[in-house]
N, C-alpha and C positions, 0 to 999 in steps of 0.2 A: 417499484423502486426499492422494497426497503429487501425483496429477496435479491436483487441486481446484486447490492451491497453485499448481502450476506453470503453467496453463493463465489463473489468476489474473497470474500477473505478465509473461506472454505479452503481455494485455491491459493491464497497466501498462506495458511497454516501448514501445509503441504512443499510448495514450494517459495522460499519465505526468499528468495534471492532474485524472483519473478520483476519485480519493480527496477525501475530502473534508479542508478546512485544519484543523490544530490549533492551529496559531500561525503565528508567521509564518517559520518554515523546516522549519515539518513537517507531514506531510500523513498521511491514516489510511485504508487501504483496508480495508474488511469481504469479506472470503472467505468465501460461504456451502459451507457444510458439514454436512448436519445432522446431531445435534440443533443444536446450537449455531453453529458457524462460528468462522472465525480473524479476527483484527485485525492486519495489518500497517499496523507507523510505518514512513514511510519517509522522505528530502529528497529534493529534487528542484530539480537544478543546471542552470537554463533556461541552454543556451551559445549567445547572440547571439542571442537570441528564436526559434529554431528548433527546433523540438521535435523534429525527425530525429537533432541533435547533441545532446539533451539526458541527462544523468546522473542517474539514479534509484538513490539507498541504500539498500535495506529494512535496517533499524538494529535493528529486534524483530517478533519473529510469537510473538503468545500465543493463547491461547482466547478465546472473545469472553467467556467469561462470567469471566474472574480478575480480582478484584478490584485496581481503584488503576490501570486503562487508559485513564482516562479515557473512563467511556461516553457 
């Protein structure tokens, strides 16, 4: 589980636009994991439209399936 995660945000630090928007300063990456999988919120701080500089929060990782995540 815990390289699922990590392997997962490997891939967000790289590509930090990868998750899909929830509003408009947060963003939702799905972790597959089975059965279910994780949901990371994260923000994501574009510094001078260059995404090498750019700043990525993950702010909450739940289960995918807990209620009130916004699915």
């Amino acid at each position: 589980m815990r390289t699922s995660i990590l392997e997962a945000f490997e891939i967000l630090q790289r590509h930090p636009l990868i998750g899909s928007a929830v509003d408009d300063d947060q963003r939702k990456l799905v972790i597959s994991y089975p059965p279910t999988g994780y949901v990371a919120l994260y923000h994501y701080d574009e510094a001078a439209g260059d995404t090498s500089d750019a700043v990525v929060l993950i702010t909450t990782i739940r289960y995918q399936r807990e209620s009130g995540f916004g699915d």
